[in-house]
C-alpha positions as CSV (number, residue, x, y, z in Angstrom):
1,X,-105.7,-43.3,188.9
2,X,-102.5,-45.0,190.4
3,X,-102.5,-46.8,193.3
4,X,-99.2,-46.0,194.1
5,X,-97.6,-42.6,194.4
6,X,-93.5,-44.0,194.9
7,X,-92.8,-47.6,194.1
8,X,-89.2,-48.3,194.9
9,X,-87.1,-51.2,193.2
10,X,-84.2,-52.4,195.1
11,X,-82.0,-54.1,192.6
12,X,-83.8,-53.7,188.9
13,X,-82.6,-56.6,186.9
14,X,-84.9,-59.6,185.5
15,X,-87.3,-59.4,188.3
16,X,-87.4,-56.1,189.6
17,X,-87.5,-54.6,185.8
18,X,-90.2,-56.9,185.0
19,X,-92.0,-55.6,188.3
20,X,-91.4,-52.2,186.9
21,X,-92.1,-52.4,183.5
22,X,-95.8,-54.0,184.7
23,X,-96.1,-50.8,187.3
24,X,-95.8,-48.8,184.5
25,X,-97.4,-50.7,181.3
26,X,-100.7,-50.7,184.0
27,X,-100.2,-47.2,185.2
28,X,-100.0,-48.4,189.0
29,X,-97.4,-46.0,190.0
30,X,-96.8,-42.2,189.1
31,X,-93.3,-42.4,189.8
32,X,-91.0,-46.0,190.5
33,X,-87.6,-45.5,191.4
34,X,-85.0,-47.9,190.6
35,X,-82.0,-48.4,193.3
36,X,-78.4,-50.4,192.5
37,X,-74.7,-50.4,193.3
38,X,-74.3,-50.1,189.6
39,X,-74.6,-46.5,187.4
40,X,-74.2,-48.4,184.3
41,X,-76.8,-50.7,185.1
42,X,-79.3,-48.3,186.2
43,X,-79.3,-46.0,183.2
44,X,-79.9,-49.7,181.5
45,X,-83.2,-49.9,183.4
46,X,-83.7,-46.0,183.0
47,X,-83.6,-46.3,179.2
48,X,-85.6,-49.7,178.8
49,X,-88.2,-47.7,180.6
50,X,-88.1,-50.3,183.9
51,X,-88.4,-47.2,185.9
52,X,-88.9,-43.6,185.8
53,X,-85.7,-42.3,187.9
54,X,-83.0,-44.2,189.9
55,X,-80.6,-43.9,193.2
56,X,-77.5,-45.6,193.7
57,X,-78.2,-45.1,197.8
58,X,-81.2,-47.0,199.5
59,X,-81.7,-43.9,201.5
60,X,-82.3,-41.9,198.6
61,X,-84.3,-43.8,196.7
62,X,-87.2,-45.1,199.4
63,X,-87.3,-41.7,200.3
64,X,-91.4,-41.0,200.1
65,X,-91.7,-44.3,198.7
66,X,-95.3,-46.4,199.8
67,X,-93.9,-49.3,198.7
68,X,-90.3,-50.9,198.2
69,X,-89.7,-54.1,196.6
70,X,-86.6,-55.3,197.1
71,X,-85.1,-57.7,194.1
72,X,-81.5,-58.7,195.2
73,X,-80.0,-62.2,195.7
74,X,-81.0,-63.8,199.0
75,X,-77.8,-62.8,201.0
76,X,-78.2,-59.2,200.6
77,X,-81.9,-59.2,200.7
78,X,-82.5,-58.8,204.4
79,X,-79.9,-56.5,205.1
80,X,-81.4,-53.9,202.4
81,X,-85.0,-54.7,204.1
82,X,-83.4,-53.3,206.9
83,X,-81.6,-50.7,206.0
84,X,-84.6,-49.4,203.5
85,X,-86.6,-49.7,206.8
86,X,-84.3,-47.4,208.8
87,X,-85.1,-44.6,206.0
88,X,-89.3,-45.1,205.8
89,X,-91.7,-43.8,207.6
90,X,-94.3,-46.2,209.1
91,X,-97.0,-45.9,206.4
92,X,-94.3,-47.7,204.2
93,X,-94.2,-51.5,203.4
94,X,-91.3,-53.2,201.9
95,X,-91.2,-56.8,200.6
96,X,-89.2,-59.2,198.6
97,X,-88.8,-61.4,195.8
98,X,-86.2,-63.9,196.8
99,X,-86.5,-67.6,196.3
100,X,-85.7,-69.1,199.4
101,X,-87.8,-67.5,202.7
102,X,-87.4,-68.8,206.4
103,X,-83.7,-67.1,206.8
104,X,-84.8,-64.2,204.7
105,X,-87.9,-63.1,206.8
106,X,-86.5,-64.0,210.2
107,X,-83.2,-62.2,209.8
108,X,-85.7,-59.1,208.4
109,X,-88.0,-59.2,211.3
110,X,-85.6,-59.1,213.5
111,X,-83.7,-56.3,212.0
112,X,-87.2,-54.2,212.2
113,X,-87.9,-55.2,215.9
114,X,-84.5,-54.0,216.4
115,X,-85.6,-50.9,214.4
116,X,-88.9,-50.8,216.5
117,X,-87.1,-50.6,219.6
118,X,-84.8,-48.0,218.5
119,X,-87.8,-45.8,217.7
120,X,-86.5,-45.3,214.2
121,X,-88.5,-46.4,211.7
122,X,-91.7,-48.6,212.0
123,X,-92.3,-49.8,208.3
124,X,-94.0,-52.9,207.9
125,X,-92.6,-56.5,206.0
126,X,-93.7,-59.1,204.2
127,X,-91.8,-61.7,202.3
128,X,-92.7,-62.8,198.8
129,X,-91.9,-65.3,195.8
130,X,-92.9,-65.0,192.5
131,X,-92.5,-68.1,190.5
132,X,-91.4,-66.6,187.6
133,X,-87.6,-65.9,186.2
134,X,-85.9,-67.5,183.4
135,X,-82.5,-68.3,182.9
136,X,-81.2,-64.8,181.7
137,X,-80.5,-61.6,184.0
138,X,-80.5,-58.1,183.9
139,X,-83.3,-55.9,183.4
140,X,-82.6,-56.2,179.5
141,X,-84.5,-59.5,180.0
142,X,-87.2,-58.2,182.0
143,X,-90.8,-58.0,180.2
144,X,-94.1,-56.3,181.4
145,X,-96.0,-59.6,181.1
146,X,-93.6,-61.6,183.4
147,X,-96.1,-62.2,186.6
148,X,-99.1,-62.5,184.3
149,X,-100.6,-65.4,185.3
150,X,-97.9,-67.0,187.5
151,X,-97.9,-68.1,191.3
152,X,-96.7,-65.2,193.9
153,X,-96.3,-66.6,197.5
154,X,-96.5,-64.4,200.3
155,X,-95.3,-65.6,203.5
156,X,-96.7,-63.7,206.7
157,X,-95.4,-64.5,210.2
158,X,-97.3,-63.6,213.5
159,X,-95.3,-60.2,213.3
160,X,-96.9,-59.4,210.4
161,X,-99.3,-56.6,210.4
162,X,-103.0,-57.5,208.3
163,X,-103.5,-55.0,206.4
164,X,-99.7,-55.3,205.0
165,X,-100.2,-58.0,204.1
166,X,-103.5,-57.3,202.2
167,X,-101.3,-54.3,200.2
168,X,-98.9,-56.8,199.3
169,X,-101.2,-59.5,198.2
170,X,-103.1,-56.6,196.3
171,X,-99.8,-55.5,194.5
172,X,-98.8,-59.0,193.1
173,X,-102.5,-59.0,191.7
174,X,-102.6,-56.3,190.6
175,X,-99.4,-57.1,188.5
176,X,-101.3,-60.1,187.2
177,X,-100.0,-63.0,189.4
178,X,-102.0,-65.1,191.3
179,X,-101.3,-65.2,195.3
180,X,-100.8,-68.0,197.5
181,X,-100.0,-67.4,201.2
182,X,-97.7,-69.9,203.2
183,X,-95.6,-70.1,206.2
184,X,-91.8,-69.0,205.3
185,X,-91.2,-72.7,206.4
186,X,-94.0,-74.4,204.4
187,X,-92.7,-72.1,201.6
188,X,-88.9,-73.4,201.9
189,X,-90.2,-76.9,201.6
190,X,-92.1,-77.2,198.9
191,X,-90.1,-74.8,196.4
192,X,-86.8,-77.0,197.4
193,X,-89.0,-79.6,195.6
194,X,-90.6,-77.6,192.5
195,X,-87.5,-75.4,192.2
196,X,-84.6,-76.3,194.2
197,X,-83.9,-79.8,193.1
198,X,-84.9,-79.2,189.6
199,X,-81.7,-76.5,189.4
200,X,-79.6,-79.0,191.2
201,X,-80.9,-81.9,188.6
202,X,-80.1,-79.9,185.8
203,X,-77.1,-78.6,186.4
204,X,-76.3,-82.2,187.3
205,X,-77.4,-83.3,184.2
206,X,-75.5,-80.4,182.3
207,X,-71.8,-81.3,183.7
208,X,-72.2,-85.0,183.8
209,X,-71.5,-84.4,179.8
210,X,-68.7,-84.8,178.2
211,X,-67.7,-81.2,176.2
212,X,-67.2,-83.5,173.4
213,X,-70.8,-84.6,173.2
214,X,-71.9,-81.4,173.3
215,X,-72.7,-80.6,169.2
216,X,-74.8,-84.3,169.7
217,X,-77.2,-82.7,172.2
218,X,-80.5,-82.2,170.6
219,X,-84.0,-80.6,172.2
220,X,-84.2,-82.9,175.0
221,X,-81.0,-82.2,176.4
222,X,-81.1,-78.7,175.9
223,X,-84.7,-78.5,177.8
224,X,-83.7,-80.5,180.3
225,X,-80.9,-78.4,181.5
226,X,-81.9,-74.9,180.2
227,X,-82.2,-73.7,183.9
228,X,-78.4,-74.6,184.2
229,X,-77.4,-71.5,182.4
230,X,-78.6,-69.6,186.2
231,X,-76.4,-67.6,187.4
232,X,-73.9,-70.1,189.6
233,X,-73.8,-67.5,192.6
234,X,-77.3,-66.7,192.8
235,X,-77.7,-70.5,193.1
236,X,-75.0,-71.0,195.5
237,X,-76.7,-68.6,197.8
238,X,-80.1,-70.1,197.4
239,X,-79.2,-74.1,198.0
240,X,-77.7,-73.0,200.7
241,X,-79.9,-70.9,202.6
242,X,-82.3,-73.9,201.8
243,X,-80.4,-76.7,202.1
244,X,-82.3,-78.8,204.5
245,X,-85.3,-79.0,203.2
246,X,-83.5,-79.4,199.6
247,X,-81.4,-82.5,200.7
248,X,-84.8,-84.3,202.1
249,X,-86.1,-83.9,198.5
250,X,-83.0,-84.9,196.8
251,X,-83.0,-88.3,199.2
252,X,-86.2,-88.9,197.7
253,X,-85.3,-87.9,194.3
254,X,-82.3,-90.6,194.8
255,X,-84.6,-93.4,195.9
256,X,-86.6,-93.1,192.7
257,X,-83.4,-92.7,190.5
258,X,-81.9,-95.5,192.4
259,X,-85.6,-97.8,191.2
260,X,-85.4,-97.1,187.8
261,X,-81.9,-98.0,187.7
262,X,-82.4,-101.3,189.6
263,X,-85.3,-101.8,186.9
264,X,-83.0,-101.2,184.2
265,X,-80.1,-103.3,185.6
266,X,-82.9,-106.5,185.4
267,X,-84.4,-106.2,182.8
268,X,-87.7,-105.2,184.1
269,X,-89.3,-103.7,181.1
270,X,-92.8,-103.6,183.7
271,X,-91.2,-101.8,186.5
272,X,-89.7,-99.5,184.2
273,X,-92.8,-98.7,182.0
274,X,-94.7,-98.4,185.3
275,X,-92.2,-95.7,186.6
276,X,-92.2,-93.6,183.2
277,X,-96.0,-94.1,183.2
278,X,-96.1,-92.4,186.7
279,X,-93.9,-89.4,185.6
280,X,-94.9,-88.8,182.4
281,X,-98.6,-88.7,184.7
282,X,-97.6,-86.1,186.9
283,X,-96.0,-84.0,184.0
284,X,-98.9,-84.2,181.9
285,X,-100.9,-83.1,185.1
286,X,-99.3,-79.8,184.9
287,X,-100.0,-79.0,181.3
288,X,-97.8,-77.3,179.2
């Protein structure tokens, strides 16, 4: 039997159409509802069976929802946490799937305090990442098996109620990730490490060559950069909203890049085998 009656999808491209093809490839949901700014869009996720109907209003589409997941870029995320808030009814949770965390929950908190006091209302929050994407968008992209096996982090605060956060933890599993709970802030600073810099290498990487070397770029290249092909905006959004904690890492990225360099401009065939030795140990740690 379904776990959920109403599963609302804010924004149904990669992410949320994976999240909705899983609802329904496991038959956790009798109905999921899939909400954009977009008609054409939507009737893409309505046909590639990502949801069952969709909305173009936020008001509509939680309506008699008992669980809203909302799957926009990071600027938009906590103003739609909001406003889906403002159309629930207490029993209703709402989280997220957007990369970067401490701005995102904070702003929504607030928002539903706000809300709180208002008396209108009263649904509950709680922030989430699933490590899992890929460098294409839009729901025609999206696959069933997407959070199979991959890391979800949820990130409570002390305004978060327990057993929200047990019905979110129990929806990622349920879609086949596994969960990890952080702080929004001990969240921030490891992705900006594991995700974060990694983008900004690559995309480094990707326009530091020359157009007319580009037919010469083999396997290595091209793996090396693949994330680079992310949407720009998206990206813009999220470096800033963590860029803190993703300069620190990129200061240590430098002082590493600035060893093997000083290796490489003595000579020092040593410190450089040492150096690869130590990456290629931490890669192979990780598996393939």
């Amino acid at each position: 039997m379904p776990r959920w009656n109403t599963v609302a999808i804010v924004g149904v491209g990669l992410i949320g159409g994976s999240v909705g093809l899983a609802l329904r490839q496991r038959k956790l949901a009798h109905e999921i509802v899939g909400i954009g700014r977009r008609p054409a869009s939507l009737d893409e996720a309505l046909s590639g069976g990502c949801v069952t109907r969709t909305a173009t209003s936020i008001a509509r589409g939680v309506a008699g929802a008992q669980l809203v997941v909302v799957c926009t870029p990071v600027e938009l995320i906590a103003q739609q946490v909001a406003e889906a808030a403002g159309c629930c009814g207490p029993e209703t949770i709402i989280t997220d799937a957007g990369s970067t965390k401490a701005q995102v929950v904070s702003a929504a908190d607030a928002a539903l305090l706000a809300l709180e006091n208002g008396e209108s209302g009263g649904a509950s929050f709680v922030g989430s990442h699933p490590l899992a994407g890929s460098d294409k968008a839009g729901c025609r992209h999206a696959r069933a098996d997407l959070l199979e096996g991959r890391v979800v982090v949820v990130t409570p605060t002390e305004r978060s109620r327990a057993p929200a956060v047990e019905e979110i933890a129990a929806f990622w599993q349920a879609l086949g990730a596994r969960v990890v709970q952080m702080s929004p802030a001990d969240h921030d600073a490891a992705i900006a490490r594991t995700s974060h810099l990694p983008h900004l290498v690559a995309a480094a990487l990707a326009a530091a060559t020359p157009d007319d070397l580009l037919p010469l770029t083999a396997t290595g290249w091209a793996d090396t950069t693949r994330i680079a092909a992310g949407d720009p905006d998206l990206w813009r959004q999220i470096f800033l909203a963590n860029a803190g904690h993703t300069l620190s890492a990129l200061d240590d990225f430098e002082r590493v890049l600035a060893r093997l360099r000083s290796a490489l401009e003595a000579g020092d065939g040593p410190q450089l085998a040492e150096l690869l030795a130590e990456g290629k140990r931490r890669r192979d740690a990780v598996g393939s």
